[in-house]
C-alpha positions as CSV (number, residue, x, y, z in Angstrom):
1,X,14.9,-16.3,-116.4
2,X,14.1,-15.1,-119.7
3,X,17.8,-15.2,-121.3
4,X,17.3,-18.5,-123.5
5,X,14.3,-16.5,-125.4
6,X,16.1,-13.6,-125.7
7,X,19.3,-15.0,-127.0
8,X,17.0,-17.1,-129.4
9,X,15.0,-14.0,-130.7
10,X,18.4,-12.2,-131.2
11,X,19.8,-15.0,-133.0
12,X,16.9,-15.4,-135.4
13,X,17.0,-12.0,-136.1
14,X,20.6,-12.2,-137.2
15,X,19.8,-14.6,-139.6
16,X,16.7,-12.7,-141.2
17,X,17.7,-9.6,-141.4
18,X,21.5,-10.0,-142.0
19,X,22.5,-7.9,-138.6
20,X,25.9,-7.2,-137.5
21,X,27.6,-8.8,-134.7
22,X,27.1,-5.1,-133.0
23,X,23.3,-5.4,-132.8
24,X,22.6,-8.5,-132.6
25,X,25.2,-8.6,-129.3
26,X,23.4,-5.3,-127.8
27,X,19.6,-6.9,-128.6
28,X,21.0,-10.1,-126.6
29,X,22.0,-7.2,-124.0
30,X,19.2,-5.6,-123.1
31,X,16.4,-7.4,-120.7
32,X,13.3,-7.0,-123.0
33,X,10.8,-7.9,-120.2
34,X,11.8,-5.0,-117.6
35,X,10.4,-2.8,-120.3
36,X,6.9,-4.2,-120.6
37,X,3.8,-4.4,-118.1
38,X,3.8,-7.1,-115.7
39,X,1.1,-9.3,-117.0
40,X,3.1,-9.1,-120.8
41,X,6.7,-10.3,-119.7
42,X,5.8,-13.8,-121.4
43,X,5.0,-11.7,-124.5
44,X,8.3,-10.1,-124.0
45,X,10.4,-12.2,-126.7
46,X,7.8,-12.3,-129.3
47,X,8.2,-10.2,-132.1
48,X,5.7,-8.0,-132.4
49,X,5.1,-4.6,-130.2
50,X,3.3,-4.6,-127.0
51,X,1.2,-1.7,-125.1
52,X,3.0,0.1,-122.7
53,X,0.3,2.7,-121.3
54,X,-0.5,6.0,-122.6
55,X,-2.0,4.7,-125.7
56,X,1.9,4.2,-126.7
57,X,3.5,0.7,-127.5
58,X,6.7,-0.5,-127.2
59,X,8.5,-1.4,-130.8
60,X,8.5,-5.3,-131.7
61,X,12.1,-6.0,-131.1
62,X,12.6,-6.9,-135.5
63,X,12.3,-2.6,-135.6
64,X,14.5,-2.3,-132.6
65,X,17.1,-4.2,-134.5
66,X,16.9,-2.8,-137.9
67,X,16.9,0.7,-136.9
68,X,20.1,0.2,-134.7
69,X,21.7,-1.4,-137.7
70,X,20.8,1.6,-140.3
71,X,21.6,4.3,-137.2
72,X,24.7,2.7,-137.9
73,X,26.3,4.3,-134.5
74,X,29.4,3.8,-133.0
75,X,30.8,3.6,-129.4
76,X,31.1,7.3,-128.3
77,X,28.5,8.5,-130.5
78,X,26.2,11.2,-129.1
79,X,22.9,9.9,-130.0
80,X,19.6,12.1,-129.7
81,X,16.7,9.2,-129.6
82,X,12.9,11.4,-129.7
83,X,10.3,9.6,-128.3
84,X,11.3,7.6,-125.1
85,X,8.3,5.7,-124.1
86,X,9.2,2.9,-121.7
87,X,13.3,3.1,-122.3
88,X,13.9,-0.2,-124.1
89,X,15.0,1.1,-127.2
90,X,17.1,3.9,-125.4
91,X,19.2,0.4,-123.3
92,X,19.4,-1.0,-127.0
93,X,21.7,2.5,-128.3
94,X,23.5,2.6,-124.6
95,X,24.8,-0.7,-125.7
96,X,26.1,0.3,-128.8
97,X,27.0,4.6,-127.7
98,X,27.5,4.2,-124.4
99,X,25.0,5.0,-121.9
100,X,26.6,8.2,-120.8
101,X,25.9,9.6,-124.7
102,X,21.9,8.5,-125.3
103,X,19.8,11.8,-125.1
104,X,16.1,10.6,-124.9
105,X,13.0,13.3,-125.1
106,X,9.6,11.8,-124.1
107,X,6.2,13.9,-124.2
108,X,4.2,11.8,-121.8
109,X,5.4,13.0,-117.7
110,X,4.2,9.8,-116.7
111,X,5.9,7.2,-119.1
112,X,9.3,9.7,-119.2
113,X,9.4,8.7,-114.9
114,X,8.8,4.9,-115.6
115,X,11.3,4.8,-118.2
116,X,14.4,6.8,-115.8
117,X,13.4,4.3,-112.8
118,X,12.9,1.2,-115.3
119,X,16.9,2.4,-116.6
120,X,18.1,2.9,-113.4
121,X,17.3,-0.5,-112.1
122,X,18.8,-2.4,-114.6
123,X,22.1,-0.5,-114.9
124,X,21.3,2.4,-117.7
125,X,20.9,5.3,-115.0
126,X,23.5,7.0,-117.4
127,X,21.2,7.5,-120.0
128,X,19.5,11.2,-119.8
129,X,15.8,11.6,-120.2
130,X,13.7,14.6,-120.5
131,X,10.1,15.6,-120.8
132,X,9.2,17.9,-123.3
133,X,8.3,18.2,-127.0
134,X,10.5,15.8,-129.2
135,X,10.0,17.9,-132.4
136,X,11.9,20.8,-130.3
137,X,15.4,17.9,-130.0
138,X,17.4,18.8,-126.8
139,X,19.7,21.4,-128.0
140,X,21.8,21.5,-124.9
141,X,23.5,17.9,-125.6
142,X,23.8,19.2,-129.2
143,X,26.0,18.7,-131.4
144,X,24.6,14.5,-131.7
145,X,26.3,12.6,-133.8
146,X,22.9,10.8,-134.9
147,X,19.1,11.2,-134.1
148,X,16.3,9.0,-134.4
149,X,12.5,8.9,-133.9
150,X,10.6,5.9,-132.3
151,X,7.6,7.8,-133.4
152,X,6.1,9.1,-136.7
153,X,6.7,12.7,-138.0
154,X,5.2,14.5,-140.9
155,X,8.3,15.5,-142.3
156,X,12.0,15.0,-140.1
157,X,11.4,18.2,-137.8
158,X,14.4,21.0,-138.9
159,X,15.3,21.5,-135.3
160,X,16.2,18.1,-134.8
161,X,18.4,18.3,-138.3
162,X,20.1,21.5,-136.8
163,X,21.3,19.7,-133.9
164,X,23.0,16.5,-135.5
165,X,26.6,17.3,-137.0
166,X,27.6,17.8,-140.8
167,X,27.3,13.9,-142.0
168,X,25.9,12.6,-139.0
169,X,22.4,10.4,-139.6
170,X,18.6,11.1,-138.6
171,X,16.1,7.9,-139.0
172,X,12.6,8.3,-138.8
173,X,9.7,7.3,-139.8
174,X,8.1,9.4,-142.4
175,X,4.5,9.9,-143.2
176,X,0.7,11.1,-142.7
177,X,-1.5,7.8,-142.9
178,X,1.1,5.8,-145.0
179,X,4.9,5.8,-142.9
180,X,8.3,5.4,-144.7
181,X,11.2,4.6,-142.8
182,X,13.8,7.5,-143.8
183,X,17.5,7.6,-142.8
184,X,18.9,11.1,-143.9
185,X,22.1,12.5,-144.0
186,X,22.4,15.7,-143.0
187,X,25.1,17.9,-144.9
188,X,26.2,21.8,-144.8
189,X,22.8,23.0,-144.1
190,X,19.0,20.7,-143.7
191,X,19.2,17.5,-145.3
192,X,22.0,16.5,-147.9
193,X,20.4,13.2,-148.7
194,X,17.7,10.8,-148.2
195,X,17.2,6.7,-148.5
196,X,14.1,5.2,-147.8
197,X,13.9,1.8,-146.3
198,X,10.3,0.7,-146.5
199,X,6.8,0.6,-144.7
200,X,6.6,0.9,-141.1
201,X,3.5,1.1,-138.8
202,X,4.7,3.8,-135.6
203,X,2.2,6.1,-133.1
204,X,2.3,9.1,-133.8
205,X,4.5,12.5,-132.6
206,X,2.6,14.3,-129.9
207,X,2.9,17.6,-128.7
C-alpha cells in the first residue's frame, strides 16, 4: 500500500544526501509504517520522527539513512545497535548485515516486546533483542564489527568500545544539551580517532 511513498522518500534521499546504492536499496526495504502507531502510518513516509510510546520516538528516516551510510557496514558485519525502540532502524542494518548479525539492546520491557513481535511479522525474527542497560553493550555477541547508538550518550560508553574489534566503527550521538553526531574508530585500546558529523537532536540514554 505504502510502497510508492516509500520508494519516493528513499529516492529523494539519494539525491540529498549523496547515499550509496547500499542504503538507499535497504531504506526502500524496510516497511516504515509497521514500525509506527496505528493512527501515524500516513505520517510514516514523512521525514521527520514520530512518537512511538514511552516518551521515545522513532528517528525521521533522513537519520536512518545517514547513519547507515557513515556505519558504513558490510554484509556479514556483526553490528551492536543500543537503543532498540520500535525495531525500524534495527530492519534498516538487517538489510545491509544480515539479520542473523544485528544485536539490539533496548531499556524499556515494554517497547523491547513490540519491537521482537513488530520484527517477527515482517520477516526480521533473526534479529536478537535484549532488555537491559545499553551503556553495559551485550558482550556475549562480542567481538561486533560496529556499534551504534539511536540515543544520546554523554561520552561513547567504554564498554561499548571494548566490545567492537580493533578498527571497527562506533556512531553516536555525543552530548549534554548540545548533541554531535560522532563516528569513532576504535584502535589498540579506547578510541583511536574521532570525526564529527554535525548537530543532531536524539532522547536521551536511560538506565
Amino acid at each position: 500500500m505504502y510502497e510508492a511513498e516509500r520508494e519516493a522518500l528513499a529516492d529523494r534521499l539519494a539525491r540529498r544526501e549523496d547515499l550509496s546504492e547500499g542504503t538507499v536499496e535497504a531504506m526502500k526495504a524496510v516497511p516504515r509504517h509497521e514500525f509506527v502507531p496505528d493512527a501515524r502510518k500516513d505520517d510514516a513516509y514523512a521525514d521527520r520522527p514520530l512518537p512511538i510510546g514511552d516518551d521515545q520516538t522513532i528517528s525521521a528516516p533522513h537519520m536512518v539513512a545517514i547513519m547507515t551510510e557513515l556505519l558504513d557496514a558490510e554484509e556479514g558485519d556483526r553490528v551492536l545497535e543500543v537503543g532498540t525502540g520500535c525495531g525500524y532502524h534495527a530492519a534498516v542494518t538487517a538489510e545491509v548485515v544480515g539479520a542473523e548479525n544485528v544485536f539490539s539492546v533496548e531499556f524499556g520491557e515494554g517497547l523491547a516486546e513490540r519491537a521482537r513481535e513488530t520484527l517477527a511479522r515482517i520477516g526480521y525474527d533473526a534479529i536478537s533483542i535484549r532488555q537491559g542497560d545499553g551503556r553495559e553493550g551485550w558482550p556475549e555477541g562480542a567481538p561486533y564489527d560496529a556499534a551504534y547508538f539511536t540515543c544520546a550518550v554523554p561520552e561513547i560508553p567504554d564498554a561499548v568500545v571494548e566490545q567492537v574489534r580493533k578498527g571497527g566503527a562506533v556512531l553516536a550521538p555525543v552530548g549534554n544539551g548540545t548533541q554531535r553526531l560522532v563516528r569513532a574508530r576504535v584502535g589498540d585500546v579506547g578510541i583511536a580517532e574521532r570525526e564529527t558529523h554535525g548537530g543532531v537532536r536524539f532522547v536521551t540514554v536511560r538506565g
